[in-house]
DRENPA-3360 file (N, C-alpha, C; in nm, 2 decimals, always signed):
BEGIN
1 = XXXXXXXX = +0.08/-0.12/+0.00/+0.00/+0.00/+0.00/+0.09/+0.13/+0.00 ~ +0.05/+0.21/-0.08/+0.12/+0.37/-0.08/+0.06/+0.44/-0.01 ~ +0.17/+0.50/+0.10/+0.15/+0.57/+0.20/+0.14/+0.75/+0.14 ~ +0.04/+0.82/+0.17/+0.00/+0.92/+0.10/+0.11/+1.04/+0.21 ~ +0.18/+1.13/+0.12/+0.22/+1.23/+0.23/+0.15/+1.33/+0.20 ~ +0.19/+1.43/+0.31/+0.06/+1.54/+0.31/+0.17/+1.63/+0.40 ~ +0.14/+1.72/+0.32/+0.22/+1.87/+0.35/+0.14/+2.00/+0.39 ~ +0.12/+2.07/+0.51/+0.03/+2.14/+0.56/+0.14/+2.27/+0.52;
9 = XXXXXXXX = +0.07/+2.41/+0.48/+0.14/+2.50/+0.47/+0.06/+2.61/+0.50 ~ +0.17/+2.70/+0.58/+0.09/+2.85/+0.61/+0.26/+2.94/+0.64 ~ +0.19/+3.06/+0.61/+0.28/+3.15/+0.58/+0.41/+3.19/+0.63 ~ +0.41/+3.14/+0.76/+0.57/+3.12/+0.84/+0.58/+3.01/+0.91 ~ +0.54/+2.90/+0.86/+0.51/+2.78/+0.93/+0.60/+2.79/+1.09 ~ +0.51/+2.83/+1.15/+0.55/+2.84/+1.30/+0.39/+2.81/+1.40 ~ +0.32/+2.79/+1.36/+0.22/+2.74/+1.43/+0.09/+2.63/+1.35 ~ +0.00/+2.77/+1.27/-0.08/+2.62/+1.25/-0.03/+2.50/+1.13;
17 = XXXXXXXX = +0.08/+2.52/+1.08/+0.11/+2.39/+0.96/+0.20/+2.28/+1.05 ~ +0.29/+2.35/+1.17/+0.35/+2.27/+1.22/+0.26/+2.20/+1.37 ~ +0.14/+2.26/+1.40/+0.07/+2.16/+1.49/-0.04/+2.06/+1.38 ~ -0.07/+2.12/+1.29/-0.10/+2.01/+1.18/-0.02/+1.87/+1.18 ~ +0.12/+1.94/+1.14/+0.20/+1.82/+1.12/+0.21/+1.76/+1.24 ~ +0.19/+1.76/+1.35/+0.21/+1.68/+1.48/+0.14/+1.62/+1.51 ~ -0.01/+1.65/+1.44/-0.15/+1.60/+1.51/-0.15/+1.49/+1.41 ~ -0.15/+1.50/+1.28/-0.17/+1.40/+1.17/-0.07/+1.29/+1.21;
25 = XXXXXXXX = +0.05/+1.29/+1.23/+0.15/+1.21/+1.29/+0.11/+1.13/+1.38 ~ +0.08/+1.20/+1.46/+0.04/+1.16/+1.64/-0.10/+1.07/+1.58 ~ -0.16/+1.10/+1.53/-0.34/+1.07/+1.48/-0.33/+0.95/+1.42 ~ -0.27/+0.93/+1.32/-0.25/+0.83/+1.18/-0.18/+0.70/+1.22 ~ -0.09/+0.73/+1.30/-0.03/+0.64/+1.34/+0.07/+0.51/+1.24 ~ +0.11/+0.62/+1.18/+0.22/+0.54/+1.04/+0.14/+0.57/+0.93 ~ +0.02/+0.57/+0.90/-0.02/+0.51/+0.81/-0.05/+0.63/+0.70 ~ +0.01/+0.76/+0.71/+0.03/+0.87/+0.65/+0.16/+0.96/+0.70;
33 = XXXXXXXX = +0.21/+0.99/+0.67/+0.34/+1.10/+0.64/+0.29/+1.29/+0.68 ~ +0.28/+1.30/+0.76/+0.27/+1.48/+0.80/+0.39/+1.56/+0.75 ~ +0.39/+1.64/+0.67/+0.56/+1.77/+0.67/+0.44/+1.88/+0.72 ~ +0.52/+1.99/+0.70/+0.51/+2.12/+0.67/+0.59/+2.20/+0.62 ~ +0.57/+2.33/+0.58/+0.64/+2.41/+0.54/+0.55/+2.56/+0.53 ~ +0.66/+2.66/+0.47/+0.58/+2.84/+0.43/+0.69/+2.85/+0.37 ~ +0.64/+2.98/+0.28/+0.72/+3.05/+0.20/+0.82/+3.14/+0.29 ~ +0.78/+3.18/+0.40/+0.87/+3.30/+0.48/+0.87/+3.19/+0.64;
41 = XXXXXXXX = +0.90/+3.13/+0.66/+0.93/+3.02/+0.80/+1.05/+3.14/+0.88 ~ +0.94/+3.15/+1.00/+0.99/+3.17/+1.09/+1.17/+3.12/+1.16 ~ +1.24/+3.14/+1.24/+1.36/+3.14/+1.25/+1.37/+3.01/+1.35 ~ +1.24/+3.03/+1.46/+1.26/+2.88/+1.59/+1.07/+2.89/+1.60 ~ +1.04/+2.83/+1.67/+0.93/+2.73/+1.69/+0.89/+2.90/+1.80 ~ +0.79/+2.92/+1.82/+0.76/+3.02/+1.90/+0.67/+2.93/+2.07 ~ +0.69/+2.99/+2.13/+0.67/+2.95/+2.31/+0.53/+2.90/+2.30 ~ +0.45/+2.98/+2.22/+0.26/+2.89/+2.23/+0.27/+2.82/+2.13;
49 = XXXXXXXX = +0.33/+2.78/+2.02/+0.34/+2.67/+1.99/+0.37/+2.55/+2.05 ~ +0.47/+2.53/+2.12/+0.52/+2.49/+2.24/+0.44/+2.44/+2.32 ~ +0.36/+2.54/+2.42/+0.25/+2.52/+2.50/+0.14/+2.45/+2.45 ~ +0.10/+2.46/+2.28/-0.03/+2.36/+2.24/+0.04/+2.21/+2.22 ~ +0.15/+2.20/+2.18/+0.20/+2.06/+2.13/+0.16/+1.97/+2.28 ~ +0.22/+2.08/+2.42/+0.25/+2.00/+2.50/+0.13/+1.95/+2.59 ~ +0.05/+2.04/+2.54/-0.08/+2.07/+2.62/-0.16/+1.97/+2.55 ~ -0.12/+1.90/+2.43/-0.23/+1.81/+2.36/-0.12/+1.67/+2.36;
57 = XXXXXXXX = -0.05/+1.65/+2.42/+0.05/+1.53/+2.43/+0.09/+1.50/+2.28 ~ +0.17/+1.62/+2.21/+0.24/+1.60/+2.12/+0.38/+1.63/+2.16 ~ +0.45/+1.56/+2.06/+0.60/+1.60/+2.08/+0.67/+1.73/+1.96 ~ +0.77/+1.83/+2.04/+0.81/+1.92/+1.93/+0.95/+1.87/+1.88 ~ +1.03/+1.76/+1.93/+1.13/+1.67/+1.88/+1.09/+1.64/+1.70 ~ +1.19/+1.74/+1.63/+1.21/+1.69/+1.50/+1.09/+1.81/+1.43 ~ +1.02/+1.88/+1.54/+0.93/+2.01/+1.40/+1.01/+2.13/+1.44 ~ +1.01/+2.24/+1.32/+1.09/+2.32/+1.32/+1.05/+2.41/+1.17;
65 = XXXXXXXX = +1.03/+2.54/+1.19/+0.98/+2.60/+1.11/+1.10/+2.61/+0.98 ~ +1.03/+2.56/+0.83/+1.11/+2.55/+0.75/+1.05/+2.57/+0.57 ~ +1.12/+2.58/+0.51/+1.05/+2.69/+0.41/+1.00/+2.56/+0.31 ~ +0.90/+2.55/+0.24/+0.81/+2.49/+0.16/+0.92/+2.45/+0.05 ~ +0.98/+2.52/-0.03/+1.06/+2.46/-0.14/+1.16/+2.35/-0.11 ~ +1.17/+2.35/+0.00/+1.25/+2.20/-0.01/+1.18/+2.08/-0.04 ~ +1.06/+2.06/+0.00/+0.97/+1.98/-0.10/+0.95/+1.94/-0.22 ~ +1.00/+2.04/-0.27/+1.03/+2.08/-0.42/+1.11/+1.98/-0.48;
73 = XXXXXXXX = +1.23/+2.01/-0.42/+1.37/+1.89/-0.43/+1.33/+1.75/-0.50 ~ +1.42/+1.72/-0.60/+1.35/+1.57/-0.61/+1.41/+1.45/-0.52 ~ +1.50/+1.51/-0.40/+1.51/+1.40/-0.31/+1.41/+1.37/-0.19 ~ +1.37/+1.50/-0.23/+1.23/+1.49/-0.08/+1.09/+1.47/-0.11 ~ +1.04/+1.39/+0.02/+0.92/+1.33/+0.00/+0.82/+1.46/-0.09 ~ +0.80/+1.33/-0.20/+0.65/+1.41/-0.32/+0.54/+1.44/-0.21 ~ +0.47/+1.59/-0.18/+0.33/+1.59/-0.13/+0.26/+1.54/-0.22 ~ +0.12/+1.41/-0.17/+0.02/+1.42/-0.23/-0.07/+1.49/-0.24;
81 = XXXXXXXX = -0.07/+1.56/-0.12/-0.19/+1.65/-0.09/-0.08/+1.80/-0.01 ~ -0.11/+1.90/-0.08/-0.07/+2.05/+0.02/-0.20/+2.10/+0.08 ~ -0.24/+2.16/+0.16/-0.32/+2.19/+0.26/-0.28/+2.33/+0.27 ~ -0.32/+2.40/+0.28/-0.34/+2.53/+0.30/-0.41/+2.56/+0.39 ~ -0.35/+2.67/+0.54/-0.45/+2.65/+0.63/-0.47/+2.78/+0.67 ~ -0.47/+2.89/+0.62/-0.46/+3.02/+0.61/-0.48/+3.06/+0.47 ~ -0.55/+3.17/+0.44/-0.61/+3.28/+0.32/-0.45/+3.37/+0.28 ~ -0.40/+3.33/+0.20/-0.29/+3.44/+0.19/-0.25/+3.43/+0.03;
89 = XXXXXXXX = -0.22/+3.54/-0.02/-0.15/+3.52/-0.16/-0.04/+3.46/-0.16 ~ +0.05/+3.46/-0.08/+0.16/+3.43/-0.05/+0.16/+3.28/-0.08 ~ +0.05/+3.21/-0.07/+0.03/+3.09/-0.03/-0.03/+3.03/-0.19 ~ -0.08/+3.09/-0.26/-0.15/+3.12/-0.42/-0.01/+3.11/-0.50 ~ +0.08/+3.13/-0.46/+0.22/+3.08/-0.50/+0.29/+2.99/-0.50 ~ +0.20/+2.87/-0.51/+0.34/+2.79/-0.44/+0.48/+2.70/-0.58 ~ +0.55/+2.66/-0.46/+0.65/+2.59/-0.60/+0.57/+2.49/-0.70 ~ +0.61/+2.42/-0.78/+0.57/+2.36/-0.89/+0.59/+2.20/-0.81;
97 = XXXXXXXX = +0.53/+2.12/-0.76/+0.54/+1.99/-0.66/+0.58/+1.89/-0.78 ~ +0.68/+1.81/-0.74/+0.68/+1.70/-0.78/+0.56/+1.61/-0.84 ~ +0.49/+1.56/-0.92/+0.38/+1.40/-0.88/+0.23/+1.57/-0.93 ~ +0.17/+1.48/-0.88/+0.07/+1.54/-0.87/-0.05/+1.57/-0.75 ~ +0.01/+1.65/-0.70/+0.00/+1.68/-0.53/-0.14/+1.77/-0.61 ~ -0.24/+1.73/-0.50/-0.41/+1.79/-0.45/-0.39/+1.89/-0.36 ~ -0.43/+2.03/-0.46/-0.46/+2.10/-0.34/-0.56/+2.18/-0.28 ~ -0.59/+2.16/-0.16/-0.67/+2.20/-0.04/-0.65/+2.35/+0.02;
105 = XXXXXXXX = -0.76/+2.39/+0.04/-0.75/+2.48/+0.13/-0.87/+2.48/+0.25 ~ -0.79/+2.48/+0.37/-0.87/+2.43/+0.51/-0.93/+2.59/+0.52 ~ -0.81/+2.65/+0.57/-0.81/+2.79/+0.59/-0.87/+2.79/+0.76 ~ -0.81/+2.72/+0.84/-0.82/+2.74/+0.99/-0.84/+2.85/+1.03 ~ -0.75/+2.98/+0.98/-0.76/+3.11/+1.06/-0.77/+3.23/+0.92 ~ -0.86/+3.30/+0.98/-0.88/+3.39/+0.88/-0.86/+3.50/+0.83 ~ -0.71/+3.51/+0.88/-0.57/+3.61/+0.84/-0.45/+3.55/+0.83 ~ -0.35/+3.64/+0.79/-0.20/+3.60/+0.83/-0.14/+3.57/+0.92;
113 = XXXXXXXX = -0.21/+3.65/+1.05/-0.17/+3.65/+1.16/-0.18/+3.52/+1.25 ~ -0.06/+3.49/+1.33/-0.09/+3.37/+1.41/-0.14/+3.41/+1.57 ~ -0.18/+3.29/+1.66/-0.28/+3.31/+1.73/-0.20/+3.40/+1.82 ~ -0.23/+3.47/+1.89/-0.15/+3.57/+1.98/-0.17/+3.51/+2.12 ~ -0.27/+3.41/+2.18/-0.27/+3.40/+2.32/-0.32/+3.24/+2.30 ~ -0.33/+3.18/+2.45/-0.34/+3.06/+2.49/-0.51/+3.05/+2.40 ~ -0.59/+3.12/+2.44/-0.74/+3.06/+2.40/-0.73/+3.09/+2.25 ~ -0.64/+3.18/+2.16/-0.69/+3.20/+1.98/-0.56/+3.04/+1.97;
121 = XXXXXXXX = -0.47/+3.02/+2.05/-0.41/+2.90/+2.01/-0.49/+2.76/+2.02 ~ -0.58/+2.77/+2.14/-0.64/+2.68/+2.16/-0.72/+2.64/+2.08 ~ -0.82/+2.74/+2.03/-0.93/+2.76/+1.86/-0.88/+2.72/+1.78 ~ -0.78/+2.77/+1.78/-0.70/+2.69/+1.62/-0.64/+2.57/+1.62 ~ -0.61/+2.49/+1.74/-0.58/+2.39/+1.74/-0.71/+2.29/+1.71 ~ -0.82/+2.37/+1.78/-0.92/+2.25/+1.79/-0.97/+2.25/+1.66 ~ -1.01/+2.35/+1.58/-1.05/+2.35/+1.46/-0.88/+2.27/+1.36 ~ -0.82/+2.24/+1.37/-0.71/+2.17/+1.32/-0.76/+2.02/+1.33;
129 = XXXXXXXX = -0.74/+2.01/+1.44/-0.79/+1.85/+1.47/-0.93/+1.82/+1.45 ~ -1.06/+1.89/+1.43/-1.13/+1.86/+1.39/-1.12/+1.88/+1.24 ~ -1.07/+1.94/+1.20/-1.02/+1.91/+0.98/-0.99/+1.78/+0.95 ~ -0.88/+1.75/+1.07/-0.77/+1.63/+1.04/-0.89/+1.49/+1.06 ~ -0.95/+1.51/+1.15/-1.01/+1.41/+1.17/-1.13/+1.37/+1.08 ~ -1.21/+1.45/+1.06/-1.31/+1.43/+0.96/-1.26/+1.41/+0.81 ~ -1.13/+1.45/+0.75/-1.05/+1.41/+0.62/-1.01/+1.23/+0.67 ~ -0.97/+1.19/+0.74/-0.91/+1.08/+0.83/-1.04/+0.98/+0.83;
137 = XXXXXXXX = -1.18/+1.06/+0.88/-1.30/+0.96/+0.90/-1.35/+0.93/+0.76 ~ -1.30/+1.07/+0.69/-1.38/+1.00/+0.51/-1.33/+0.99/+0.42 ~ -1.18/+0.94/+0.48/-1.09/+0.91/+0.38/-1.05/+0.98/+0.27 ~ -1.02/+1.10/+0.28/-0.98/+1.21/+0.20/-0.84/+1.16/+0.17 ~ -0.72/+1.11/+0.23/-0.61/+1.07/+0.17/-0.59/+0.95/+0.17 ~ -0.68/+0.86/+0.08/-0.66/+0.74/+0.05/-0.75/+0.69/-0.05 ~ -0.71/+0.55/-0.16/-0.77/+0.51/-0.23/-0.73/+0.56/-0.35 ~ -0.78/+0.57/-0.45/-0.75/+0.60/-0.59/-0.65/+0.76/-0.59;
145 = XXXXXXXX = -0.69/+0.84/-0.49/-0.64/+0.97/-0.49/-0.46/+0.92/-0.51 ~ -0.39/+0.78/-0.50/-0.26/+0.76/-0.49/-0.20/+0.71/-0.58 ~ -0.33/+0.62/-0.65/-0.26/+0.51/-0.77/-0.19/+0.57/-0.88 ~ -0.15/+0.75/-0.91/-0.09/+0.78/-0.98/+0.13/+0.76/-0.90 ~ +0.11/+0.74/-0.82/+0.24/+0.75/-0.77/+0.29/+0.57/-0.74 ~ +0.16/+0.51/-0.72/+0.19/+0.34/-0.70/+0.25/+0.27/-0.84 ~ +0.23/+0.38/-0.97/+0.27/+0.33/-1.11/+0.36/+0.39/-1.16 ~ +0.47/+0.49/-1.03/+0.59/+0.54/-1.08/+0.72/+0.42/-1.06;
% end
């Protein structure tokens, strides 16, 4: 079976792409691939990011805000699916993906801006995990959506 990866992106991947990527991980349990990335990635992981990972019994071992085009690379994992979880032009740009990556837009929060305190972190985590889960319950990354990469 081909395992589908899925690349969550937002504009400085420093909060919602990179608790995406921790919850799909944490959630899936092997049986899908979580990255992240942004066009402008922040420099370190910010403190309420931090505080949601730990506060939902995720680990921040191995996430780290990092810019989208390395995906690009043809040594790095092909997204099947990019996710967009924020409204931004910035994001209307993205690199040219390997394969033929599906793309989504969740749009968790409804600016550029990331959450400023524990309860707009908390909102955005919960509406995260309720995305991930209902994509998860109806099988949004699986089944035919892959058989073009199972015939590479």
């Amino acid at each position: 079976m081909t395992m589908a990866n899925i690349l969550f992106v937002c504009v400085d991947n420093s909060f919602l792409s990179l608790i995406a990527e921790a919850y799909l991980n944490k959630t899936s349990m092997g049986e899908l691939r979580a990255f992240s990335g942004g066009p402008l990635p922040r420099e370190d992981m910010p403190a309420l990011t931090k505080k949601v990972l730990f506060k939902n019994g995720m680990e921040e071992a191995g996430l780290h805000p990092k810019a989208w085009t390395i995906f690009s690379l043809p040594q790095a994992p092909q997204p099947d699916f990019v996710i967009s979880l924020q409204p931004s032009s910035l994001l209307d740009k993205q690199p040219i993906w390997p394969g033929r990556a599906a793309k989504l837009n969740w749009h968790i929060c409804i600016d550029d801006n990331m959450p400023r305190n524990i309860k707009e972190a908390t909102d955005a985590f919960r509406k995260i995990k309720e995305s991930i889960d209902l994509a998860l319950s109806s099988k949004v990354f699986s089944g035919d959506s892959l058989s073009w990469r199972a015939a590479c």
